[in-house]
C-alpha positions in Angstrom: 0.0 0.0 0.0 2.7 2.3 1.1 4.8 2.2 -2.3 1.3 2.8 -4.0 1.5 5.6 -2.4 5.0 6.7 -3.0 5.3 5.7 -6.7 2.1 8.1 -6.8 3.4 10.7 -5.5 6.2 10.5 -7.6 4.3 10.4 -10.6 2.7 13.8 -9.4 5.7 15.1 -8.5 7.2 14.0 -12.1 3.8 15.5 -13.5 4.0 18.9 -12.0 7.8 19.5 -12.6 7.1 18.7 -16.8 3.9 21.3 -16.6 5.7 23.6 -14.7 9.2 23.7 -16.8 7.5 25.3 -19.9 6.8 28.3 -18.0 9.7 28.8 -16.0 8.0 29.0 -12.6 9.5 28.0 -9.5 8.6 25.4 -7.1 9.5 26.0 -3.5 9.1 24.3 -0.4 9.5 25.4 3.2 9.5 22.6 6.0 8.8 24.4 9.6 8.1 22.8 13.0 4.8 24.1 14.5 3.6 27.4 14.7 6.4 28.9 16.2 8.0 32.3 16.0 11.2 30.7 14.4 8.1 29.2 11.5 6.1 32.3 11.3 9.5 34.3 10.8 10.7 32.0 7.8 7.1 31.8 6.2 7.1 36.1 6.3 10.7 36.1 5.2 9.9 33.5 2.1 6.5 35.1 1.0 8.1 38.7 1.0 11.3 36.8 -1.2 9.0 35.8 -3.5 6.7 38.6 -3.9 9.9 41.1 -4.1 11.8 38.3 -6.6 9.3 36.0 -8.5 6.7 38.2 -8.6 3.9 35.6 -9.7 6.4 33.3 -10.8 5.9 30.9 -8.0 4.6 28.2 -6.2 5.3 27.8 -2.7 4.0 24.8 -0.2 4.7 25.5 3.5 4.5 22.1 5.2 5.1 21.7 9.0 7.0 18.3 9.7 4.8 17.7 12.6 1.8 17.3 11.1 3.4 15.6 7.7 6.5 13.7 9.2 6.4 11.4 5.8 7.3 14.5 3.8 9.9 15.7 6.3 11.4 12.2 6.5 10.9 11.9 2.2 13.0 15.1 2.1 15.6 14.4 4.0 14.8 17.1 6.1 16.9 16.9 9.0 16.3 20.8 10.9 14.2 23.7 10.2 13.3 25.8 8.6 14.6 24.4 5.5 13.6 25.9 2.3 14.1 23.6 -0.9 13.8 24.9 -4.3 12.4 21.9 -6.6 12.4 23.8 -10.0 14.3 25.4 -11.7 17.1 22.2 -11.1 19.3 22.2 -9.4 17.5 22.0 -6.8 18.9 24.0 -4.2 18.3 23.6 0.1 18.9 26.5 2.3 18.4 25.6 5.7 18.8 27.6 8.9 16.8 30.8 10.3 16.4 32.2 6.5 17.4 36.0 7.7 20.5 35.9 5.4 18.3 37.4 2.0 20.8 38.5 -0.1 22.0 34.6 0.5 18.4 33.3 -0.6 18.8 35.8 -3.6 22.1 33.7 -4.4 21.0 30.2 -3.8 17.7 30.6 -5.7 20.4 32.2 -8.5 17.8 35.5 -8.8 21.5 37.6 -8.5 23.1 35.2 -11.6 19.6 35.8 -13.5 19.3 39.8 -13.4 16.4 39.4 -11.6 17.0 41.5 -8.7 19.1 44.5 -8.0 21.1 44.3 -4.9 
């Protein structure tokens, strides 16, 4: 039952990175632990990133590893926050308080791109 479940995911996962790779979007998702100050902080911080950056060019799933401990343990998610950036590839995993935003400007490469202005 279990890998019915994971090879369907997959699929959907596999699915939504082929739909989403024509239009250049990007996928991101931020693993937090409860409702803390530490998650609030790091949901704030990664909303106003992509509303400054991305503009509507993005996708973002917040999951807390509490109440979804599969996808934590799926994603090798091993503290939080962690953000993960599924498409564009690479993907890309910044993990720690996410205060650093010129260093989430770099690892989601909208410095490289032109895309913002620092």
């Amino acid at each position: 039952m279990k890998t019915k479940q994971k090879n369907r995911r997959a699929t959907q996962s596999l699915e939504k990175s082929l739909t989403t790779r024509d239009t250049g979007k990007y996928i991101l998702r931020l693993f937090v632990a409860g409702a803390t100050t530490r998650s609030r902080q790091a949901i704030q911080r990664v909303r106003q990133l992509c509303i400054a950056g991305l503009k509507d060019n993005y996708e973002l799933e917040v999951i807390d590893i509490y109440q979804q401990p599969g996808l934590a343990r799926d994603n090798q998610i091993v503290a939080t926050p962690t953000l993960i950036k599924e498409i564009p590839r690479p993907v890309c995993r910044f993990i720690g308080n996410l205060a650093n935003t010129i260093g989430l400007f770099a690892e989601l490469d909208l410095i490289t791109k032109g895309k913002i202005a620092l």
